[in-house]
C-alpha positions in Angstrom: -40.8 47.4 100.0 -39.0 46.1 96.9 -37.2 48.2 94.4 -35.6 46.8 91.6 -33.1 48.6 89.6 -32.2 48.3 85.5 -28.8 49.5 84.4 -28.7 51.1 80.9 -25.6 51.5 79.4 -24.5 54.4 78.0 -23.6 55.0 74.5 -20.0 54.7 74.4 -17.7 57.1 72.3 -17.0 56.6 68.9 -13.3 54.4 68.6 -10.3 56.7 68.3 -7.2 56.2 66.4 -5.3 55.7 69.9 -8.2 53.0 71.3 -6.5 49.6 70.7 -7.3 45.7 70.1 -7.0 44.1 73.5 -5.8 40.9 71.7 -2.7 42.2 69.1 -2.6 46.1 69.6 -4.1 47.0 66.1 -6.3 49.5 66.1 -9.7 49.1 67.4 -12.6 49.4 65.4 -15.3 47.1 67.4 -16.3 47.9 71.4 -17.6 45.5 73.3 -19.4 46.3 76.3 -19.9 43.5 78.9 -21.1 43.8 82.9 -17.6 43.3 83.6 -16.0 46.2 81.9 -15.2 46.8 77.9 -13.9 45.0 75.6 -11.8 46.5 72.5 -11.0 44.6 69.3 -9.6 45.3 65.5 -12.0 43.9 63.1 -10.3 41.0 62.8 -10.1 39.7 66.4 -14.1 40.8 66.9 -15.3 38.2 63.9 -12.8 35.7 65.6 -14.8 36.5 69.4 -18.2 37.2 68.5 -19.5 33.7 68.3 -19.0 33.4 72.1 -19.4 37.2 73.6 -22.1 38.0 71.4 -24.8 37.4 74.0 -23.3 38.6 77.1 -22.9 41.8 75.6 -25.0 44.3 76.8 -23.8 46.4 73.8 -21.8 45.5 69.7 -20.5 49.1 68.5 -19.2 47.9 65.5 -17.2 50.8 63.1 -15.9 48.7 61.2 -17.8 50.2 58.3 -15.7 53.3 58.5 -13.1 51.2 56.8 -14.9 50.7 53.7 -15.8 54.4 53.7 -12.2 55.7 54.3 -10.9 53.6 51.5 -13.7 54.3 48.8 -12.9 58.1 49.8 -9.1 58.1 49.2 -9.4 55.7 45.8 -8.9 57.8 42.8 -10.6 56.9 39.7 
């Protein structure tokens, strides 16, 4: 008898303002997820990184939208 087995990540969290960039401690705003464990990075340090973890990620979660979307809501006319 065979049985094979097919892992499905969960959906992680959404990034906090305490999760951190593994590479320079800015806040986090992309999470990696690898087999080996996850990966956090500002937005800055994920662009830099994606070219070569981009396909062994089993997931991208990238908020770095929310930027663009926190700034356009505190800019007064």
């Amino acid at each position: 008898m065979n049985v094979t087995g097919t892992v499905t990540p969960t959906a992680p969290a959404t990034l906090t303002n305490a999760d951190r960039c593994d590479r320079c401690g800015a806040q986090a705003r992309v999470r990696v997820v690898l087999a080996s464990g996850d990966l956090l990075f500002c937005a800055h340090h994920a662009k830099a990184y994606e070219p070569n973890l981009r396909d062994s990620a089993l997931q991208w979660v990238d908020e770095s939208a929310q930027l663009v979307d926190a700034v356009e809501t505190t800019v007064e006319p």
